[in-house]
MITIRO-654219 format. One line per field, with one value per residue (C-alpha): residue in one letter; x, y, z; residue number from 1. Coordinates in steps of 0.001 Angstrom, whole numbers, plus 524288, in hexadecimal, padded with zeros to 5 digits. Example, Ala and Ser with C-alpha at 12.3 -4.5 7.8 and 13.67 -1.06 7.14 Angstrom:
<atoms>
residuo	A/S
x	8300C/83566
y	7EE6C/7FBDC
z	81E78/81BE4
num	1/2
</atoms>
This chain:
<atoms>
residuo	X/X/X/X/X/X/X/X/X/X/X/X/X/X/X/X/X/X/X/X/X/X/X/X/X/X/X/X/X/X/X/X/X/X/X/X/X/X/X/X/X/X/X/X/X/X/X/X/X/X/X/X/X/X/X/X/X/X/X/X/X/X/X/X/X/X/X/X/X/X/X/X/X/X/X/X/X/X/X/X/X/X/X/X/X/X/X/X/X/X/X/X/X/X/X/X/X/X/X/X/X/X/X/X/X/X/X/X/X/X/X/X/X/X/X/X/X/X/X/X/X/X/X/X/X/X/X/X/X/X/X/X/X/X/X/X/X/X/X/X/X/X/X/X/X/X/X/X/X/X/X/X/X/X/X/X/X/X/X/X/X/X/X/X/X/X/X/X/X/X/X/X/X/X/X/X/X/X/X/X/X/X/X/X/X/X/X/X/X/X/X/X/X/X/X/X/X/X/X/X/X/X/X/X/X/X/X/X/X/X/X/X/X/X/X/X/X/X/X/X/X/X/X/X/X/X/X/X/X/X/X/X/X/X/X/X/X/X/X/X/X/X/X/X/X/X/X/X/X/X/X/X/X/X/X/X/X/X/X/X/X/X/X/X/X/X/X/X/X/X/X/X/X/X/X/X/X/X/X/X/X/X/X/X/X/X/X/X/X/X/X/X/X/X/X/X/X/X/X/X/X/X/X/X/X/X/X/X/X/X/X/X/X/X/X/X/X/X/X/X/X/X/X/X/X/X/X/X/X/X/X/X/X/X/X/X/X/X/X/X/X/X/X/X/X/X/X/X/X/X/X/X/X/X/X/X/X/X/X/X/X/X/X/X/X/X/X/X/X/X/X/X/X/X/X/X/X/X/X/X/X/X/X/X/X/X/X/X/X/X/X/X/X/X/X/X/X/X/X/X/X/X/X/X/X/X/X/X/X/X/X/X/X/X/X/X/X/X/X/X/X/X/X/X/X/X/X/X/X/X/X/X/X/X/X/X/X/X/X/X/X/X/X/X/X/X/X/X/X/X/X/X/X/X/X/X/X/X/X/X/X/X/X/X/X/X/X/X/X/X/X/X/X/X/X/X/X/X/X/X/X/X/X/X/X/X/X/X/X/X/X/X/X/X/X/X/X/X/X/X/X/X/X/X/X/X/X/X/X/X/X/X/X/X/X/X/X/X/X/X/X/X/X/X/X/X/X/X/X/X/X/X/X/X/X/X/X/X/X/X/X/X/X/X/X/X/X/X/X/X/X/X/X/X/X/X/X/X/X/X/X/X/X/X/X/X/X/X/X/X/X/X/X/X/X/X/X/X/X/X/X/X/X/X/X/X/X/X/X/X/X/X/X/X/X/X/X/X/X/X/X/X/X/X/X/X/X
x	80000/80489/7FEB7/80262/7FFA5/8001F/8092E/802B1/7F7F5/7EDF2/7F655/7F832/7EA57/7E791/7F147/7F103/7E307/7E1C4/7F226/7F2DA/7E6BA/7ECE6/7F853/7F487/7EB9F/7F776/7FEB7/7F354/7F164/80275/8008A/7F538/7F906/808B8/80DDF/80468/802EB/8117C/81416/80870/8018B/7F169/7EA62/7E28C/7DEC6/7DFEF/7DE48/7DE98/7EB9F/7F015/7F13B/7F10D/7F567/7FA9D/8051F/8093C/81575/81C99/82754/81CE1/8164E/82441/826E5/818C3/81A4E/828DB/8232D/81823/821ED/82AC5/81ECD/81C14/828CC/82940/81E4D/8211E/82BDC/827F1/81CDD/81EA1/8253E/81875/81024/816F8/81133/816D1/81270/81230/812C8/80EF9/810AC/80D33/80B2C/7FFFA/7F2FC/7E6B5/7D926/7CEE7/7C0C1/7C350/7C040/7CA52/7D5DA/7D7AF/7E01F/7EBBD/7F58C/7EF60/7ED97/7FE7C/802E9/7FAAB/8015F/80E8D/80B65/809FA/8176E/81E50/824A3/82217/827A0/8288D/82420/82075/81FCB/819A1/821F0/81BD6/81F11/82C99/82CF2/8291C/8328C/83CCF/8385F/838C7/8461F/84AD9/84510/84F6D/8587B/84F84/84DB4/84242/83A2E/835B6/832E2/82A6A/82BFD/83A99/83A7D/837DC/844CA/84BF8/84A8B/84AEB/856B8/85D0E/85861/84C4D/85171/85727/8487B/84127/84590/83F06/838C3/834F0/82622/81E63/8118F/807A0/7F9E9/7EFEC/7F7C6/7FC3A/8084F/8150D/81697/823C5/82602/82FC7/8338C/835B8/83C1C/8438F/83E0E/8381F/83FEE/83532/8341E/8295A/82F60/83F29/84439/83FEC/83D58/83B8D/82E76/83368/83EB5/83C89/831BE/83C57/84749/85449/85C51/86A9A/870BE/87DD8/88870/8870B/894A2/89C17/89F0D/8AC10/8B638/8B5D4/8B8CF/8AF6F/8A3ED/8A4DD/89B62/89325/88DD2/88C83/8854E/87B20/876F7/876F6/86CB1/864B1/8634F/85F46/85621/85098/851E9/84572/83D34/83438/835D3/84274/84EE2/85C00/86898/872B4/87C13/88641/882DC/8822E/88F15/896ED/89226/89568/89B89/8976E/886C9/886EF/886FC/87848/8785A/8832B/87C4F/8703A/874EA/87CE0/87414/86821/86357/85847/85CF6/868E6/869C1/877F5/87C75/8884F/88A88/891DF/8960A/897BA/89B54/8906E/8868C/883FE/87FEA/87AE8/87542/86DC4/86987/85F9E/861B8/858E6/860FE/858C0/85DEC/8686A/86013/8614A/85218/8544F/85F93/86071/86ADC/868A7/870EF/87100/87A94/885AD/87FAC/870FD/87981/87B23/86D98/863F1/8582A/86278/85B20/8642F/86425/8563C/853E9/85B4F/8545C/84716/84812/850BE/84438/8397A/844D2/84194/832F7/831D0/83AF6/83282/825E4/82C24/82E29/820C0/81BAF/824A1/825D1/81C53/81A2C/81EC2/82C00/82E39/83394/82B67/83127/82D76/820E7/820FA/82667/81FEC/81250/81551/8180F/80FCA/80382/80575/807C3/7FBF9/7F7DA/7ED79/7F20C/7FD06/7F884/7EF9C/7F970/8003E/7F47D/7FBC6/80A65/80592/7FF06/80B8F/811CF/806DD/806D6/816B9/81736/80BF3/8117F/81565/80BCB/81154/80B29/7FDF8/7FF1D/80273/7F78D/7EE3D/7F4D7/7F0D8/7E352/7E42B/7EA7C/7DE2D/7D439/7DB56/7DF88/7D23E/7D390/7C9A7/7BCBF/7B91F/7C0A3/7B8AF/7BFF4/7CCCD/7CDF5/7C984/7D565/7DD3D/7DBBB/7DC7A/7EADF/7EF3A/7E975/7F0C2/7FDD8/7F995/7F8C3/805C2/80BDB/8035F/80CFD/80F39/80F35/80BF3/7FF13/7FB37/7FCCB/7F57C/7E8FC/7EA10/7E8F7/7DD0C/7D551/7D7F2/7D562/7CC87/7C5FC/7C6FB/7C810/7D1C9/7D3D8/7D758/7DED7/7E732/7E7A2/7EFF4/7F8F4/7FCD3/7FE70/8072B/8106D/810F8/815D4/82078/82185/82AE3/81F35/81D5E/81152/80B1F/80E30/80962/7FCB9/7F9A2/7FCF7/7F285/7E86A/7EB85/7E9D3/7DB5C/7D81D/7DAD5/7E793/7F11B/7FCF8/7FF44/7FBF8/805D8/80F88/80C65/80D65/8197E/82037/81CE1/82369/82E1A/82DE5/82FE2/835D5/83972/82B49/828C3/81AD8/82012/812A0/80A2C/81005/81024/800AA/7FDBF/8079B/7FF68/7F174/7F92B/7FBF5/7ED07/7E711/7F1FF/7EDDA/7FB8D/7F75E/801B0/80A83/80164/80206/810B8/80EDD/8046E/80D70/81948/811DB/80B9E/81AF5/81BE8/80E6C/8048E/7FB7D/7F70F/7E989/7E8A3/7F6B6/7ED66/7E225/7EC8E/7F26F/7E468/7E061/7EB5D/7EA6B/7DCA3/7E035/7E84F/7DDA7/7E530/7D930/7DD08/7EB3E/7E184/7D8DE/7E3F8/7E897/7DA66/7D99B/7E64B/7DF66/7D352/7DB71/7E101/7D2BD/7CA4D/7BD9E/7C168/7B698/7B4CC/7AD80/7B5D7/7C0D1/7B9F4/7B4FF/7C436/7C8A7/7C9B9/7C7E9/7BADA/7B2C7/7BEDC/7BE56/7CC04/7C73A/7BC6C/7C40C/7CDCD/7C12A/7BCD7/7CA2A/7CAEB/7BBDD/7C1C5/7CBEB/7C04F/7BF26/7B1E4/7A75B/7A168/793D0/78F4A/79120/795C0/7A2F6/7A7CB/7A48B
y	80000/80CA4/81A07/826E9/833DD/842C9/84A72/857CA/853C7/85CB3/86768/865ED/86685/8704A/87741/8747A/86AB6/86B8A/869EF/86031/85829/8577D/85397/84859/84237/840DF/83B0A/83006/82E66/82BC8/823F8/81B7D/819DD/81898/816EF/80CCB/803B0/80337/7FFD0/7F546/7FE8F/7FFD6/80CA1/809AC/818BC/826DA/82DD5/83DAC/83FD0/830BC/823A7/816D6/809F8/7FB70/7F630/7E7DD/7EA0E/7F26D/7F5CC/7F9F1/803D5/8099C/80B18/80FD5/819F5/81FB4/820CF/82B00/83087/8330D/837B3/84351/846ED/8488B/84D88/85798/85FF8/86CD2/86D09/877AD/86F29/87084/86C6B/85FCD/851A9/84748/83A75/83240/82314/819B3/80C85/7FDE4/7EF63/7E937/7E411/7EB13/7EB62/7EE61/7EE85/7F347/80161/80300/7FB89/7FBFC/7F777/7FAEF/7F93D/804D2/80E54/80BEE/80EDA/81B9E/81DBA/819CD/824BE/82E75/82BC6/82E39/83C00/84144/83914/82DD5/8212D/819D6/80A4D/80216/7F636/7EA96/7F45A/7F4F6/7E452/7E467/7ED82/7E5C6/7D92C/7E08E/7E34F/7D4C3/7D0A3/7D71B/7CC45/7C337/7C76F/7BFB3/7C9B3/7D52D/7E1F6/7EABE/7F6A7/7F8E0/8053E/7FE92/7F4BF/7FFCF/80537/7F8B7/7F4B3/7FF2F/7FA7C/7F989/80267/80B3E/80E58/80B4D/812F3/80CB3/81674/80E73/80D19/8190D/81CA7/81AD0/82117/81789/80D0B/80685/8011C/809AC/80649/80427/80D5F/80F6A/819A3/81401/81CB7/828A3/830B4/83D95/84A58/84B70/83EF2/83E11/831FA/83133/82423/81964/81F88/8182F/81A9E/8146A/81EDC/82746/831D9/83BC9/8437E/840D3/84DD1/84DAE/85A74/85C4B/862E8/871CD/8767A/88284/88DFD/8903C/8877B/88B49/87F26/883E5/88557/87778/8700F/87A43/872ED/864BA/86D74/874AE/86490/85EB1/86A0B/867AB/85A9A/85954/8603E/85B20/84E9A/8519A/85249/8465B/8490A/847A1/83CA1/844A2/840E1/83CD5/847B7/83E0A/83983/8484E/84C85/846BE/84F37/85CD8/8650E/85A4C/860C9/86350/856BC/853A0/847EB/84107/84518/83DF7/833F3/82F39/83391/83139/83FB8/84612/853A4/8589D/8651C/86C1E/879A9/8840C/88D04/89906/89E7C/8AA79/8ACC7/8A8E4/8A88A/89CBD/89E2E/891CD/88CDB/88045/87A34/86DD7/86390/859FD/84D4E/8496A/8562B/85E51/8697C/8725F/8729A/87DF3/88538/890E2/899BA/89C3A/8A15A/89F59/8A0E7/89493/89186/88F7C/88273/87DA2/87F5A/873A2/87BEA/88508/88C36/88A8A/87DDE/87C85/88696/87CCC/87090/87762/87EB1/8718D/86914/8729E/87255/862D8/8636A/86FDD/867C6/85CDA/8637E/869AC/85C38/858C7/8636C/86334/8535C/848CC/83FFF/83484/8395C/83ED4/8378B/83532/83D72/8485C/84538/842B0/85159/85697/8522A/858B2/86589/865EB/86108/86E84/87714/88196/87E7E/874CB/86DC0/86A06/8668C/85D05/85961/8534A/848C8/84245/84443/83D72/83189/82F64/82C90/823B2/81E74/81BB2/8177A/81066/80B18/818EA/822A3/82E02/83174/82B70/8346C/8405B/83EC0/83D33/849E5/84F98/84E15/854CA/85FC4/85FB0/862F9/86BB1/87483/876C5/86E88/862ED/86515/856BF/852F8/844B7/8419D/84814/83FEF/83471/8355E/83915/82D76/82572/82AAC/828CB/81C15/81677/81D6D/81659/80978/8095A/8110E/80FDC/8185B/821BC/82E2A/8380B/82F9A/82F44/83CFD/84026/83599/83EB1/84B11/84595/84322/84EFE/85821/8510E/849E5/8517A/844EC/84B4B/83EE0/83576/840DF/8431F/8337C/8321F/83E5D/837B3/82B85/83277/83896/82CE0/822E0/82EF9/8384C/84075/84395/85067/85067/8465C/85163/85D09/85585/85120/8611D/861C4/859F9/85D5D/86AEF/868AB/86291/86CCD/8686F/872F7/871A1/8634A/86858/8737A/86722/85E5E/867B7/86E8C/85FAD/85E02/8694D/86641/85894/85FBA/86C85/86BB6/86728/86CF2/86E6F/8760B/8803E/875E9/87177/87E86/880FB/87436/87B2A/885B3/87E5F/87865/885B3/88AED/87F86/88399/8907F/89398/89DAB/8A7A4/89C04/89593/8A2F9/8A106/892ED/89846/8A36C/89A30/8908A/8997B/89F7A/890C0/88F03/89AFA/89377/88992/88DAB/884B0/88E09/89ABB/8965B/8924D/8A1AE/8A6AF/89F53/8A299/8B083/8B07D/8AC29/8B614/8C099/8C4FC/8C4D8/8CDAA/8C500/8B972/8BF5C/8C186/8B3DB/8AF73/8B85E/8AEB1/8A0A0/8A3F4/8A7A8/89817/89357/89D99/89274/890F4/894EC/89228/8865E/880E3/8822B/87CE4/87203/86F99/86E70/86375/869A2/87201/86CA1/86F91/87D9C/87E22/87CEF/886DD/89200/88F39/8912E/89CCF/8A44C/8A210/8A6D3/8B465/8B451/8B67D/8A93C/8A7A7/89D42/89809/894EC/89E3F/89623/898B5/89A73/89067/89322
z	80000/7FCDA/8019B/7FC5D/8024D/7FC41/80575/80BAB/80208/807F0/806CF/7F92C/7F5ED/7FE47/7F6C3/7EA88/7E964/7DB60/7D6A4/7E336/7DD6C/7CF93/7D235/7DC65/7D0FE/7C7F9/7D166/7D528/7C67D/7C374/7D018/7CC3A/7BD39/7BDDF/7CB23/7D105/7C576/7C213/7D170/7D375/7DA11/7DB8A/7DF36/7EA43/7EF93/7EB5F/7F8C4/7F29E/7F863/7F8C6/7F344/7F5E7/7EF01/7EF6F/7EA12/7E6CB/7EF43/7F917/7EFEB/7E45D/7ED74/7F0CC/7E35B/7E08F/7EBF6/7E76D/7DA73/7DFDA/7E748/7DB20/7D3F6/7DD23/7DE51/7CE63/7CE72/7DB30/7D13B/7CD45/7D832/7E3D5/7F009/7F6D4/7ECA9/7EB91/7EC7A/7F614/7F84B/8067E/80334/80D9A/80B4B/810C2/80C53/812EE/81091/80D72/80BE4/7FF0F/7FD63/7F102/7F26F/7FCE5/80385/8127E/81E1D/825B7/81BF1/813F9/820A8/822AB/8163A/816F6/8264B/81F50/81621/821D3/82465/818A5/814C8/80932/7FD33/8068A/806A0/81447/81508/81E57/8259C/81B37/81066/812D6/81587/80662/8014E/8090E/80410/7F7AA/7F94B/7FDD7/7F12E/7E8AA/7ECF6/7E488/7D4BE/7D5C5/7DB52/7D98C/7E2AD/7DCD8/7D336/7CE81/7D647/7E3C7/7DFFA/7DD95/7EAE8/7F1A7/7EC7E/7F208/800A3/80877/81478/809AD/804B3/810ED/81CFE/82952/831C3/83D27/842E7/83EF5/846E1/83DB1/83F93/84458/844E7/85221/85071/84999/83B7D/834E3/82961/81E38/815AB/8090D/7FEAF/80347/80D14/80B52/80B82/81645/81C30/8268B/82E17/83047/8321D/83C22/8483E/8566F/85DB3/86A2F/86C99/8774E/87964/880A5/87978/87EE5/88044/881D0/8895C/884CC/88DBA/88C1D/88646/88AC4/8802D/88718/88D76/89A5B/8A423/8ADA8/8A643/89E6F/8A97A/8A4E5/89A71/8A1C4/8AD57/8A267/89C73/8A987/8AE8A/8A17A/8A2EC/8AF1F/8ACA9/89F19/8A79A/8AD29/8A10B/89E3C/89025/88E16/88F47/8939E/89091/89BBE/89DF5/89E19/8914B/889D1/891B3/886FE/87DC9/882AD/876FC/86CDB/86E75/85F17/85C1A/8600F/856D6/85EE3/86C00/86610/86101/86D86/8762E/870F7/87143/86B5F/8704A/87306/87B8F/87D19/87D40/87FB6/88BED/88ED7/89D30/8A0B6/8AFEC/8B54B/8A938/8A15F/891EC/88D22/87EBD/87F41/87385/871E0/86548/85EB8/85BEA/850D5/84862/84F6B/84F16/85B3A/85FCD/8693F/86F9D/879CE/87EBF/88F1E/89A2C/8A97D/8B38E/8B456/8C2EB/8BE46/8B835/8C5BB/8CAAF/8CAC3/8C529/8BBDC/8B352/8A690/8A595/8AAC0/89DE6/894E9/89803/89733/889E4/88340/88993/88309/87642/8757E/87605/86CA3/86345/863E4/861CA/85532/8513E/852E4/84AC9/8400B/83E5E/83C33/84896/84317/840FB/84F54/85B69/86756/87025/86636/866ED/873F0/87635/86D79/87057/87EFE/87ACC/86F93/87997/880B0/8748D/8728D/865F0/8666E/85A13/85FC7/86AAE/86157/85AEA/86756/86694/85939/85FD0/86D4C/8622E/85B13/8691B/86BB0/85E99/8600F/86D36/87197/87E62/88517/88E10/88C0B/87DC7/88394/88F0F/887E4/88079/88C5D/88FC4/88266/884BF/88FC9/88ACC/87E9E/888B6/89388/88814/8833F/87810/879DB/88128/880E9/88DCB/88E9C/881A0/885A9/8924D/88C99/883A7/88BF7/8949F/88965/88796/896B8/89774/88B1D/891A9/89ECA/89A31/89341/89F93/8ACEB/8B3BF/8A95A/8B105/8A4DF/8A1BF/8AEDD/8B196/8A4F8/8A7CF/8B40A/8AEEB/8A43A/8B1D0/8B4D0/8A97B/8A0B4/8AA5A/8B68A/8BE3F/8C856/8D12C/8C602/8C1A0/8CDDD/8CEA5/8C12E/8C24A/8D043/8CACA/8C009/8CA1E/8D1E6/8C763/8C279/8CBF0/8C319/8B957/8B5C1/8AFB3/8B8F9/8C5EC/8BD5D/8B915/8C919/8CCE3/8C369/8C77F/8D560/8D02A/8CBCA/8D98C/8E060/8E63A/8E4FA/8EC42/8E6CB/8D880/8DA8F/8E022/8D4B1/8CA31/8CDF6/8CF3C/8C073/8BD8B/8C2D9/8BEA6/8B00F/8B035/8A170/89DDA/89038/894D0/8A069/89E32/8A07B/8AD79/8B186/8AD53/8B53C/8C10D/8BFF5/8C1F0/8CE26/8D417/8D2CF/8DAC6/8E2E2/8E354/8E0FB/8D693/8D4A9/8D28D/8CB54/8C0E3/8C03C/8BB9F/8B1BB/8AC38/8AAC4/8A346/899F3/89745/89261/88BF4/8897F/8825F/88EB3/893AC/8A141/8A4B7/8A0DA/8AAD4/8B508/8B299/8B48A/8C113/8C712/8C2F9/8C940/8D544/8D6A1/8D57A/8C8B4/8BF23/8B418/8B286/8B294/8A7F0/8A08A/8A10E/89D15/88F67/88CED/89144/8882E/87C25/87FC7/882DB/87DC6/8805B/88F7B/89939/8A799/8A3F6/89916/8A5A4/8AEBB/8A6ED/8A460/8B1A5/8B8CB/8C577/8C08A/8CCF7/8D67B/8DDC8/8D772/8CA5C/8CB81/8D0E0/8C5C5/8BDAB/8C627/8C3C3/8B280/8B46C/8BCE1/8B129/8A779/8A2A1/89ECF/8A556/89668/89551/89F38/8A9D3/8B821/8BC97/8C5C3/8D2E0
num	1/2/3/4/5/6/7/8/9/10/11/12/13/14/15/16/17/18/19/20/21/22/23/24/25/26/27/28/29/30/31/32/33/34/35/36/37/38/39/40/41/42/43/44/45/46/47/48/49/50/51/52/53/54/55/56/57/58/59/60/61/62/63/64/65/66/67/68/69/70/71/72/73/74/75/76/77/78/79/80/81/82/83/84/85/86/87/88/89/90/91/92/93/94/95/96/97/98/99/100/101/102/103/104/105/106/107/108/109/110/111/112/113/114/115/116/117/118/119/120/121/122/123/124/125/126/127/128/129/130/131/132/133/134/135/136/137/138/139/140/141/142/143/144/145/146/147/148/149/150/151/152/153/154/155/156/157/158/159/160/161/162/163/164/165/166/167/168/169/170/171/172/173/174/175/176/177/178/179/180/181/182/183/184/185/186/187/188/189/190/191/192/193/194/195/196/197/198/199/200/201/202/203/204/205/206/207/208/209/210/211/212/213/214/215/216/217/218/219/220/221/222/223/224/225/226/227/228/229/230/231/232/233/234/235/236/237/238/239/240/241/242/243/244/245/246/247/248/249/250/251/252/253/254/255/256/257/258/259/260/261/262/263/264/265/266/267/268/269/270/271/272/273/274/275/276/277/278/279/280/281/282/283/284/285/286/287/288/289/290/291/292/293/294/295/296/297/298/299/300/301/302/303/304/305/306/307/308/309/310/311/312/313/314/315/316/317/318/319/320/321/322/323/324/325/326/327/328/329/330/331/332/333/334/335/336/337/338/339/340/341/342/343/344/345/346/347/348/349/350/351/352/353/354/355/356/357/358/359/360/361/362/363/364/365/366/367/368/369/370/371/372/373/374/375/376/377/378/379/380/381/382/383/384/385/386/387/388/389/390/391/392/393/394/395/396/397/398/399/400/401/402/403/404/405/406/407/408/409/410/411/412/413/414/415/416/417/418/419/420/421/422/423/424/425/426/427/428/429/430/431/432/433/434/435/436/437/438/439/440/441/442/443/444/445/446/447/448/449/450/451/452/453/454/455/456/457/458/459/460/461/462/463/464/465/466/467/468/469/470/471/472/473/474/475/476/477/478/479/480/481/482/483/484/485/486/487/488/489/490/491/492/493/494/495/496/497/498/499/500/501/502/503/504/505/506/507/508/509/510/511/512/513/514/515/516/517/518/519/520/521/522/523/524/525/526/527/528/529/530/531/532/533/534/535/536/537/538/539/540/541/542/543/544/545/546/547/548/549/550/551/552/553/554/555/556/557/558/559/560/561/562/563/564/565/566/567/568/569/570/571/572/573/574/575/576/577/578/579/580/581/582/583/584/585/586/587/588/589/590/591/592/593/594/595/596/597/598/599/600/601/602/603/604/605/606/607
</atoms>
């Protein structure tokens, strides 16, 4: 079976419909009248911007397929770049159905998947495909048989693995198990898949910190260098999202930095961070610069100064600055990867990473776009939470940012995603924590709530999110001195957390049921330095402003929330809360309604 598919074909009718139209029925009719016939090849579906046929063997339709692939490119000279025609080619020996008006099965639906893969100008083979062209192949060694069309031979004889480049188990849409694929022919000047990747590497980055090296040669000033990488990697240590490099291991390769491909290759790094310093009495001048392994490419870099003696300090603030910005460097660099390369092609930990920071981004289609990342993790690796719980997490996320109303549905799903984490990890704290936090805001089921965020700090009591989502809960029940406790534990637990705004907005809702509200107003302002765009952060600000009899600040901060949530009302908040029939939750309501927040619907405020 072999599927072809129009590249950007939408585009090009959009475009140009009637030129686009034209010049797709000559190539159907040269197709159906010259190419198919002289390579045993039967029409079996014209599908507007596709077709479809079978083939008497694997080697005919490879043939059959380079020929239409020759054809466009002839046919492509003269013609503006963008106008150009480019075929995808999927293809796959199995057995199919017919009724005689149609043909069906499972073969058919992967060679059009196969054809999702391919670049344009390429040519994507399933696993049994590529058996036949090898048997093909072996049969050279007897005259006796043949192989196909002369063109096919030709190739052949020059190698199998010379024409088909093995790029490992692809996730395949709708289909359960990873597929084996092969690029046969060249690849595309833009390929879609590289070669073979491996789906069970690692979902964390491993970062290598390189020795800082001195600008001058002054012998007291060398440790310097070894004192700057062991500070950073202590603390990059503490991140749950990354694997650090020994500093015993990157010592060897102070002054040698440039060579990042070495580094990664020996060490096994995806990043390399190194830099330079310069002292100056007392003053320190320091240029950091983060790598990607994969490319060389410097992904960020940043000239800072301090004083020598913040080095020595446990909580220095240089190399507290370093960590921090090279930590937000990896997840920004992923991201970019997400939004500029096909999933298929990326690594895990990309789109683990990526899926984080893009979950919290303000633009709600990419926030839905997260829901296909946190898929192609499932898809890939079946057996792990964390992708399941993320997801649960994602749900939540849909409804506390205004973006779902239907919160039976929501939670539903939700559960659905913790209890598929739980039952391939029982004591996987991040699933826990978020089955707790769906009791609490979709389903406003406190107890159960407080019951699985315990149960997530108990089985890792190092888990960030797991003490931040219990200060929560403990938050929304009123009890404020051991929200305040939990909460400020999490963030401490994660100092370089990328999502730092959102631990803080949580802090926040621990210091109101505190009552701890000029504190409380700090949290608020330093998370919206991080994140503007956050509305829960907004209402913490004007609760807190409230409380503080400072009513005109608080209006101000309202105009803000309802250009982020123009629909909210009293109601719509209330209805949102999970502690709406608390006396906590109502005098949260009472102070957005003092704001100016309207009631909706004409009905009472809360009382």
């Amino acid at each position: 079976m072999l599927l072809v598919d129009l590249v950007e074909s939408v585009r090009l009718m959009r475009e140009h419909e009637a030129a686009s139209v034209q010049r797709w029925a000559d190539f159907v009719h040269i197709v159906v009248n010259n190419i198919l016939p002289r390579h045993r090849g039967i029409l079996l579906k014209s599908l507007g911007d596709g077709l479809l046929a079978r083939f008497e063997t694997v080697p005919d339709s490879v043939d059959a397929a380079a020929a239409m692939h020759r054809m466009l490119a002839k046919k492509n000279a003269g013609i503006p770049e963008e106008q150009h025609f480019h075929l995808r080619a999927g293809i796959n020996a199995a057995m199919t159905w017919s009724d005689g008006i149609d043909i069906y099965g499972t073969g058919v639906n992967l060679a059009a998947r196969l054809a999702t893969l391919a670049g344009p100008g390429e040519t994507i083979a399933s696993a049994s495909a590529h058996e036949q062209l090898a048997a093909s192949l072996a049969s050279l060694a007897n005259p006796g048989e043949t192989i196909g069309s002369a063109a096919a031979r030709d190739e052949l004889t020059h190698g199998v693995d010379a024409t088909c480049e093995d790029l490992g188990n692809c996730i395949l849409k709708h289909f359960d198990k990873p597929v084996r694929a092969y690029r046969v022919g060249p690849a595309s000047p833009r390929p879609t898949l590289p070669g073979r990747r491996d789906y069970g590497a690692s979902m964390q980055p491993t970062i290598a910190v390189i020795p800082f090296s001195a600008r001058t040669d002054t012998p007291a000033f060398l440790d310097i260098g070894n004192l700057i990488a062991d500070s950073v990697i202590w603390r990059l240590s503490k991140s749950a999202n990354l694997k650090v490099i020994s500093r015993l291991s990157t010592a060897v390769f102070r002054g040698r930095a440039n060579d990042v491909g070495e580094v990664s290759a020996l060490l096994g790094a995806t990043y390399v961070l190194s830099g330079a310093y310069v002292v100056d009495n007392d003053r320190i001048m320091v240029t950091a610069e983060l790598s990607a392994a994969h490319n060389n490419q410097v992904v960020w870099t940043e000239r800072m100064s301090g004083e020598v003696d913040d080095l020595l300090r446990p909580e220095s603030e240089l190399a507290d600055r370093i960590a921090r910005s090279a930590h937000f460097a990896v997840f920004d660099a992923e991201v970019e990867h997400i939004l500029t390369q096909p999933l298929p092609t990326l690594a895990s930990y990309s789109l683990l990473l990526g899926s984080i920071k893009l979950m919290h981004r303000s633009s709600k289609d990419e926030f839905l776009q997260t829901r296909n990342i946190l898929d192609e993790l499932i898809n890939r690796h079946s057996r792990i939470a964390a992708p399941r719980a993320w997801l649960g997490n994602w749900f939540i996320l849909r409804v506390t940012r205004g973006w779902s109303e239907d919160r039976t549905r929501e939670a539903a799903e939700a559960l659905n995603a913790t209890h598929a984490a739980l039952d391939r990890d029982p004591s996987d704290a991040l699933a826990l924590a978020t089955e707790g936090f769906v009791y609490c805001h979709l389903l406003k089921d406190l107890d159960t709530a407080h019951k699985r965020c315990n149960e997530a700090v108990e089985v890792n009591p190092s888990h960030a999110l797991g003490w931040l989502y219990l200060g929560t809960v403990k938050a929304f029940m009123g009890d404020g001195s051991a929200a305040v406790e939990a909460t400020q534990r999490g963030m401490e637990l994660s100092p370089l957390d990328p999502q730092r705004y959102y631990f803080e907005s949580l802090g926040g809702t621990a210091l109101l049921s505190a009552h701890q509200y000029g504190d409380a107003e700090k949290l608020a302002h330093s998370s919206l330095k991080l994140n503007r765009m956050h509305p829960s952060t907004w209402r913490v600000l004007i609760i807190s402003l409230v409380c503080q009899d400072r009513t005109d600040e608080a209006r101000a901060a309202l105009a803000r929330l309802r250009e982020l949530e123009p629909a909210l009302t009293v109601e719509r908040y209330l209805a949102r809360m999970p502690n709406s029939q608390l006396e906590i939750g109502r005098n949260w309501a009472r102070c957005l309604a003092m704001a100016g927040l309207p009631s909706g619907n004409g009905s009472n405020l809360p009382q």
